[in-house]
C-alpha positions in Angstrom: -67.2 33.0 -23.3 -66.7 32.0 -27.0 -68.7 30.8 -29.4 -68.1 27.2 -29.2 -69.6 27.9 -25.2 -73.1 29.1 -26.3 -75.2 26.0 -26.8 -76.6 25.5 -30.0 -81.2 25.6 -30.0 -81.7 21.6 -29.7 -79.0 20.3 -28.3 -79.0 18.5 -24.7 -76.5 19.2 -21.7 -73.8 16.2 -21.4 -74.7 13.2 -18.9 -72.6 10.5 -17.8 -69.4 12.3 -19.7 -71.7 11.5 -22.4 -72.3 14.5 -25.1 -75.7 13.7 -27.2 -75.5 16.1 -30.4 -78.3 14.1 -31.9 -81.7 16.0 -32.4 -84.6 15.3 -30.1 -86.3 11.8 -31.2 -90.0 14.1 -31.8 -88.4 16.7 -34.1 -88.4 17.9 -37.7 -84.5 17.5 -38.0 -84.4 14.2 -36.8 -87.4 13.0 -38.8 -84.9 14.7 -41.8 -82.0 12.8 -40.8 -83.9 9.9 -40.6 -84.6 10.3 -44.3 -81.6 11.0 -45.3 -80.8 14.6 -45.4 -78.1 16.6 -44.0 -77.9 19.9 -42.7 -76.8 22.5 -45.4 -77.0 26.1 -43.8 -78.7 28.5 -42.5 -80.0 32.3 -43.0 -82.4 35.3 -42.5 -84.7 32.9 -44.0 -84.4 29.6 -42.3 -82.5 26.4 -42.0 -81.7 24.2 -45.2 -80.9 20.5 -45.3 -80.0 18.5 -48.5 -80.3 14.9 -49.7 -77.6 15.2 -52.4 -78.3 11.8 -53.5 -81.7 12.1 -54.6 -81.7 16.0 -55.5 -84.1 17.0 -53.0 -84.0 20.0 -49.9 -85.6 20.9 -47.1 -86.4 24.2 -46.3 -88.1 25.2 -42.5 -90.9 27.6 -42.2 -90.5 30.5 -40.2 -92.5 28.9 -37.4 -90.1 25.7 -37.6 -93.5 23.9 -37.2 -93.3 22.4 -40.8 -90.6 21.4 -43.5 -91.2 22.2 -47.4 -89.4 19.7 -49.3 -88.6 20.0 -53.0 -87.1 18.3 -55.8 -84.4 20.2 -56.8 -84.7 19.2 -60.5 -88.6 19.7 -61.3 -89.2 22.3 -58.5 -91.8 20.2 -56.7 -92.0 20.7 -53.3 -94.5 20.0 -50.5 -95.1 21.4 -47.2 -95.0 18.9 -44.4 -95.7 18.8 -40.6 -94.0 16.8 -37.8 -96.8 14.0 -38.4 -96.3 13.8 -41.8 -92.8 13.5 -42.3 -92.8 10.6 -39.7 -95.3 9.1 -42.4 -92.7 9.4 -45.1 -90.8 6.0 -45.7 -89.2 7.1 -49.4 -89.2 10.0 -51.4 -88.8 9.9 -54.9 -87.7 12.3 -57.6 -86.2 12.9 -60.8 -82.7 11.8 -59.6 -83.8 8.9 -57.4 -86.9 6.6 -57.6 -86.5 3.0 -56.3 
């Protein structure tokens, strides 16, 4: 076995020859992607995801129940659950404000 046969927390088995990386559709990460952010990497303390364009990351708690997000410029973050992210339509900072 190597490591590219382990599967990865989150991602579903191949149907139909068809492989679906995509997060689950009620999740955190793809409530993130649908925002805009990417995964940047992970450690001890969690998983981090960027929106480079607007200066802002996401940072998981250790529960992976909730998402602080923070301007990277000011240092203002909030914590936010499942149901509030899905709330979110735009997120503005120092960088990017429409």
């Amino acid at each position: 076995m190597t490591a590219s046969d382990v599967t990865q927390p989150g991602a579903r088995p191949a149907a139909d020859g068809v492989l679906d990386l995509r997060p689950p559709k009620e999740s955190l990460r793809a409530e993130l992607c649908r925002l805009g952010f990417e995964y940047s990497s992970a450690d001890q303390t969690g998983e981090s995801w960027r929106d480079y364009q607007r200066g802002v990351l996401a940072t998981f708690d250790d529960s992976g129940t909730s998402v602080k997000v923070t301007d990277v410029k000011t240092n203002l973050g909030r914590t936010l659950t499942l149901e509030e992210l899905k709330a979110v339509t735009r997120i503005d900072t120092m960088t990017a404000a429409d």
